[in-house]
C-alpha positions as CSV (number, residue, x, y, z in Angstrom):
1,X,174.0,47.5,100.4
2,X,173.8,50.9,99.2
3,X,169.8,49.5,97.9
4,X,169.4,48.0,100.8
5,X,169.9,51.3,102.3
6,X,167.7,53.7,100.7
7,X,164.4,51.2,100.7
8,X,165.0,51.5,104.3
9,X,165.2,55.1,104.4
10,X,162.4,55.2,101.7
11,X,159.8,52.7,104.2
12,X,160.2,54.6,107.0
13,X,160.0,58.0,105.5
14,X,156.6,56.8,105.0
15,X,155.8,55.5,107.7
16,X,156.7,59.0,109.1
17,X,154.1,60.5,107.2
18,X,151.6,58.4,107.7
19,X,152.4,59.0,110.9
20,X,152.3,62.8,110.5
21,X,149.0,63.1,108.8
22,X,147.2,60.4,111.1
23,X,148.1,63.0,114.2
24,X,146.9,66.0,111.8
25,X,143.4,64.0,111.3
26,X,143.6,62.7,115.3
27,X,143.9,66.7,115.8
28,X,141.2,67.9,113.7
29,X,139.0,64.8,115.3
30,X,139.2,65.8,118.8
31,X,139.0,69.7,118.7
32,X,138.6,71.3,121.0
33,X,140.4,68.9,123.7
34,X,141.0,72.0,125.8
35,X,139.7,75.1,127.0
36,X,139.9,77.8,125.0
37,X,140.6,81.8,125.4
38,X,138.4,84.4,123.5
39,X,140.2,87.6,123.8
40,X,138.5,90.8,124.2
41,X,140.4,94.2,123.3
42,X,138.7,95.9,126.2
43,X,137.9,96.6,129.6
44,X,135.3,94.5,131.3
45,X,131.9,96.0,131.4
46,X,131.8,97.4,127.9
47,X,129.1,96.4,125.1
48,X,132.4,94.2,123.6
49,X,133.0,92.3,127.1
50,X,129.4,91.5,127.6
51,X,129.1,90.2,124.2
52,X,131.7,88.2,124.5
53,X,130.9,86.7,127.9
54,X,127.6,85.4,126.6
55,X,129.1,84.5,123.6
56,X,131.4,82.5,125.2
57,X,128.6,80.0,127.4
58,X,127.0,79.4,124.1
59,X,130.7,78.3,122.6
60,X,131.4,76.0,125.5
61,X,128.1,74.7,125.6
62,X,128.6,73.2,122.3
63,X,132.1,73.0,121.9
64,X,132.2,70.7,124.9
65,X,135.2,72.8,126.3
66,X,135.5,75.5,129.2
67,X,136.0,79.2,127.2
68,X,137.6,81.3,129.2
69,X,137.4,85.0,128.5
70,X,140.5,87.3,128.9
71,X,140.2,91.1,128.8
72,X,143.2,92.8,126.9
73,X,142.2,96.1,127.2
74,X,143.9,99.4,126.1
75,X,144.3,101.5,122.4
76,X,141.3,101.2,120.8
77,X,141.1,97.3,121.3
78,X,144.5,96.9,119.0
79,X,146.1,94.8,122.3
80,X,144.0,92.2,122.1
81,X,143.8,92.0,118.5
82,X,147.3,92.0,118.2
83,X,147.4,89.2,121.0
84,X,145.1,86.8,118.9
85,X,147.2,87.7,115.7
86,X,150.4,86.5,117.4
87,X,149.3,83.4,119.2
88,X,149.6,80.0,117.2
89,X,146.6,79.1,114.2
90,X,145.4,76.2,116.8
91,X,142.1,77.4,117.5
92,X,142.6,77.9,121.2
93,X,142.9,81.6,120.9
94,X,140.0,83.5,119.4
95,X,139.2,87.3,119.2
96,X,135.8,88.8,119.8
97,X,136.6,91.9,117.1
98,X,134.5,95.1,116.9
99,X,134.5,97.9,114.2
100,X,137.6,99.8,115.7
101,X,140.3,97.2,116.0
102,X,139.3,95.3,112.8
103,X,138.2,98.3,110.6
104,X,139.1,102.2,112.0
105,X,142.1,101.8,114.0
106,X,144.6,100.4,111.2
107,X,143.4,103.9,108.6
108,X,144.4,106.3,111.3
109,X,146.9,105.3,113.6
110,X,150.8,103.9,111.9
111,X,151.4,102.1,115.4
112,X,148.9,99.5,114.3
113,X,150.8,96.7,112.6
114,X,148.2,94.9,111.5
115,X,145.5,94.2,109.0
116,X,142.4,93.5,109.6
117,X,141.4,91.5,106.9
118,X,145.0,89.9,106.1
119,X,146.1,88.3,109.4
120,X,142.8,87.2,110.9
121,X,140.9,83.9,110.1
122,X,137.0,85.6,109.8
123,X,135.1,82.7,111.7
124,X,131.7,84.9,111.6
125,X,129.5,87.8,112.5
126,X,127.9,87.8,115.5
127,X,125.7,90.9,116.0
128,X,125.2,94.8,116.2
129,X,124.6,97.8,117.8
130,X,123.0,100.9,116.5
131,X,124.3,104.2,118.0
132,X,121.7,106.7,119.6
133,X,122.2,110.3,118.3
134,X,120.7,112.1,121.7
135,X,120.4,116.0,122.6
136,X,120.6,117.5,126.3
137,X,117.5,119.5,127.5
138,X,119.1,122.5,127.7
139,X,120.0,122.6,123.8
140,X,116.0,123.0,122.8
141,X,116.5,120.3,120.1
142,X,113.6,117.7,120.0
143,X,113.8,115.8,117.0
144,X,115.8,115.0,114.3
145,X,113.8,117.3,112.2
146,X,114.4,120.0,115.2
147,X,118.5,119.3,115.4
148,X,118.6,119.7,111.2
149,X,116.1,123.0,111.0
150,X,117.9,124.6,114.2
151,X,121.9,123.9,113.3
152,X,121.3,124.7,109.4
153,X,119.7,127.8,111.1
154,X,122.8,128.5,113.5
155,X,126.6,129.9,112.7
156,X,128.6,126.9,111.3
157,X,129.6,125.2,114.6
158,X,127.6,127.0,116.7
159,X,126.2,123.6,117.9
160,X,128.5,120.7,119.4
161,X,128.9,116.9,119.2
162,X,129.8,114.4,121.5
163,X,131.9,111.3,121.3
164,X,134.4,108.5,123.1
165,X,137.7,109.6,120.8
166,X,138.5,111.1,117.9
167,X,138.0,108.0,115.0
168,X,135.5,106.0,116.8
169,X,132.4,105.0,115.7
170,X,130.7,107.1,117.8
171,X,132.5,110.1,115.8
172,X,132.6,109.0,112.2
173,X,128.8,108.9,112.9
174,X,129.1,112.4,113.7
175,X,130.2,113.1,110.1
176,X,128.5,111.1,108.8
177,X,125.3,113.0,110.0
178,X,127.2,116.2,109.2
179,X,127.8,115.6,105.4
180,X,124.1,113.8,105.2
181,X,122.0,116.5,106.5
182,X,124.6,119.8,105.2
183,X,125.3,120.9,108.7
184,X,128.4,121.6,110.5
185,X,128.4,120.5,114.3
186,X,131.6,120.7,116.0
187,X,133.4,117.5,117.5
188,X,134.3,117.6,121.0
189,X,135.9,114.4,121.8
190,X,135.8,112.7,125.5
191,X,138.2,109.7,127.1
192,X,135.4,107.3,127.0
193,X,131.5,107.3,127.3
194,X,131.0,108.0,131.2
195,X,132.2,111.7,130.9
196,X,130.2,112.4,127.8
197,X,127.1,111.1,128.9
198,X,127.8,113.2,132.0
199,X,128.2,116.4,130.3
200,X,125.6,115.6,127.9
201,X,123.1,114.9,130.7
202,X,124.1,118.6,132.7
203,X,124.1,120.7,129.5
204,X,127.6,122.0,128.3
205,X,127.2,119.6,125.7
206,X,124.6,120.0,123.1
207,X,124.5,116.5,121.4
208,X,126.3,113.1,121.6
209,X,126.1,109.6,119.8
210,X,126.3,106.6,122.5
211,X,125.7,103.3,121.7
212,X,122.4,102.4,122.3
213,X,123.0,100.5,125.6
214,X,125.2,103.5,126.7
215,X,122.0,105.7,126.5
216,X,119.1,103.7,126.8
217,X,118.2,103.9,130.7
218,X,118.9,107.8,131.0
219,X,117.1,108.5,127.3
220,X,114.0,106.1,128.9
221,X,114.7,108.6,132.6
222,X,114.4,111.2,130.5
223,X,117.6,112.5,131.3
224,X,118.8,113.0,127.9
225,X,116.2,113.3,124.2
226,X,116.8,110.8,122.0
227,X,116.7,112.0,118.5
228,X,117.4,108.9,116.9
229,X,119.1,105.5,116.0
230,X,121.7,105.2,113.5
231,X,120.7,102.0,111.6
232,X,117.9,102.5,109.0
233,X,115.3,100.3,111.1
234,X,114.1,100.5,114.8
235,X,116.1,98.8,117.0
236,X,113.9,96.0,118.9
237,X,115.7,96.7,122.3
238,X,113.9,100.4,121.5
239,X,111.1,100.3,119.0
240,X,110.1,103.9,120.4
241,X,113.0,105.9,119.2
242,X,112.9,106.0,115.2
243,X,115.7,105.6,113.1
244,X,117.0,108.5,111.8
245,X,116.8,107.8,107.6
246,X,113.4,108.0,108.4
247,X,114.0,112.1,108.6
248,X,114.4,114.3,105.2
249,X,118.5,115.0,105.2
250,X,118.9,111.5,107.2
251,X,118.7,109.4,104.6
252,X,122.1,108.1,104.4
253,X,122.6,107.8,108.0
254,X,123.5,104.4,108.8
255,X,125.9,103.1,110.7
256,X,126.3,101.4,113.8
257,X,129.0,98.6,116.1
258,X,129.0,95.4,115.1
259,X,130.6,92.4,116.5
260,X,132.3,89.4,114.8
261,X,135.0,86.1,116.0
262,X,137.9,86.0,114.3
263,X,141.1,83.3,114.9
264,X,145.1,84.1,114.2
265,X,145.5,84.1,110.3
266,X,146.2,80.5,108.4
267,X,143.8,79.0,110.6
268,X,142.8,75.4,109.7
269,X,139.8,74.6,107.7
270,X,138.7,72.0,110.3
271,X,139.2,73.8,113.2
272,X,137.4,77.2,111.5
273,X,134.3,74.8,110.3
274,X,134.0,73.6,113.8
275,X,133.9,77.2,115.2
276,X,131.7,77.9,112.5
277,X,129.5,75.3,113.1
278,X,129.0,76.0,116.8
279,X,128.7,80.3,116.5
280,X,126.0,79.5,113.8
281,X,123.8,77.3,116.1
282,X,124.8,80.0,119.3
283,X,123.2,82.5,117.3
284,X,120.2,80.6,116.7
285,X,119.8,80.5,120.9
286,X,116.7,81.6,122.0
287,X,118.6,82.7,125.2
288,X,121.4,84.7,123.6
289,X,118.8,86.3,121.1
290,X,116.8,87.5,124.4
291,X,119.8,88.7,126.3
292,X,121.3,90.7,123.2
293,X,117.9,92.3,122.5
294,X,117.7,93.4,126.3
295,X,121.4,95.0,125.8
296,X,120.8,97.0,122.5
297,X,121.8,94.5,120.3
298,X,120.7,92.1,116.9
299,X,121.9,88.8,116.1
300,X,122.8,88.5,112.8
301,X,121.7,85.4,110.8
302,X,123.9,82.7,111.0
303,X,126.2,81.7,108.2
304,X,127.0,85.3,107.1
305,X,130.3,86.2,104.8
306,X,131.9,87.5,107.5
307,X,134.9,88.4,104.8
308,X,132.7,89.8,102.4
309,X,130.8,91.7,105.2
310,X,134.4,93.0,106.3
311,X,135.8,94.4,103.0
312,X,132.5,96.4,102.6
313,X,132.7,97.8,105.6
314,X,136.4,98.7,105.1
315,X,135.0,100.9,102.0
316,X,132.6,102.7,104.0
317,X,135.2,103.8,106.7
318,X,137.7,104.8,104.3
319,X,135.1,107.5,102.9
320,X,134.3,108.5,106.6
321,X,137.5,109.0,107.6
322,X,138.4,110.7,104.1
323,X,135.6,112.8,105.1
324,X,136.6,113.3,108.4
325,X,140.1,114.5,107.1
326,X,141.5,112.4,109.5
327,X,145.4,111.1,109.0
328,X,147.2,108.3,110.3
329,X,149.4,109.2,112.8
């Protein structure tokens, strides 16, 4: 009886698992088999909102599934990303990440509780922005060869840079130029990108790095002089401003915003290949290519390490921030 017993309990422990892993296989065969939610750490209307709105009719387009994007703006983007890394390794809620919330934010601010790298599935890079280093009219700079002769000439901040925040992009570049070319601008940090372009454009600010979108139109009005990109080749949204390696003292200037989908952490293989699979033919879209391009960005090739890329760039902030002799706080 006993025997009788545990064969019993034996078969149809079995025929539980079988059971089990046919669902599993059922699961990874049908995804998506529902609309999906790619979150974005920001307001609408930024260079991160629009990237992920286009993003997001390629996805669906080849997904075969609506994907619906939510805006969880606030800190630096850490909302959102902490949204994605809290919501269940299914697949159905992705991150569009950018350099602050996956890179910056976690080195200089202890309310950040999590890691970048650690507790994020890296599904792939999607594309990037270089910054544009501009001057205002009134500040008599020109060119890049013009902003390093005049502030090497000047008292040690004398001159003054503009950015969104202190440990953005937008001012590690700021040091970055500071410690490539030996001069000593002072940081003036603004809430966000529409007062610094205004003060930029009336004069009480010398200098300012924008993203390239930010500055485009008012650089092309001649509102503002561009000096430069930030990356170490022309930009094809603006082939007529130069990069700025291309000046003696530039030469390690380069550094820009990039954009990359991510998933919760322990997401599965299948679901991460079909992900994969459908960002790398998005990125091959002759429509999303055309659309970036007229917005300041470059797709990047498809199939790129995006966790290789991630843990290089995670080196080259720590020495910017080191620089910047900013501490977490």
């Amino acid at each position: 009886m006993s025997f009788s017993f545990s064969k019993r309990s034996l078969v149809l422990g079995i025929l539980g698992a079988c059971s089990l892993l046919q669902a599993s296989v059922s699961h990874a065969d049908t995804y998506p088999s529902r609309p999906l939610t790619l979150v974005v750490g920001y307001p609408a209307g930024g260079s991160v909102d629009l990237t992920a709105r286009l993003l997001a009719e390629e996805l669906s387009s080849r997904l075969g599934q609506s994907v619906v994007v939510e805006n969880a703006g606030g800190a630096g983007g850490t909302i959102g990303a902490q949204r994605v890394q809290r919501a269940a390794a299914d697949g159905y809620t992705l991150l569009l990440g950018s350099t602050n919330e996956m890179i910056i934010a976690g080195m200089i601010n202890k309310a950040v509780r999590y890691d970048g790298q650690k507790d994020f599935t890296p599904v792939g890079m999607i594309a990037s922005q270089p910054l544009l280093l501009a001057a205002s009219k009134e500040s008599g700079i020109r060119s890049a060869a013009d902003y390093a002769q005049k502030l090497r000439a000047a008292e040690p901040e004398a001159f003054s840079f503009g950015s969104s925040g202190v440990g953005t992009t937008l001012h590690l570049a700021g040091e970055m130029v500071n410690a490539s070319t030996g001069t000593t601008a002072m940081h003036v940090p603004y809430r966000g990108v529409p007062p610094l372009v205004s003060d930029l454009m009336s004069g009480q600010l010398d200098t300012a790095y924008l993203v390239l979108s930010s500055g485009l139109s008012q650089a092309r009005a001649g509102a503002i002089v561009p000096l430069g990109i930030t990356e170490t080749k022309a930009s094809p949204a603006a082939p007529e401003i130069p990069p700025l390696a291309d000046t003696p003292g530039f030469e390690k200037v380069d550094i820009n915003v990039w954009f990359g989908l991510y998933g919760p952490k322990d997401l599965p293989e299948s679901v991460t290949n079909t992900l994969r699979q459908a960002l790398d033919s998005s990125l091959q879209s002759a429509t999303l290519q055309e659309k970036m391009q007229s917005n300041g960005a470059t797709l990047y090739a498809p199939g790129m390490n995006a966790a290789e890329f991630q843990a290089k760039e995670v080196d080259k902030y720590a020495r910017l921030v080191e620089l910047a002799k900013l501490q977490a706080e």
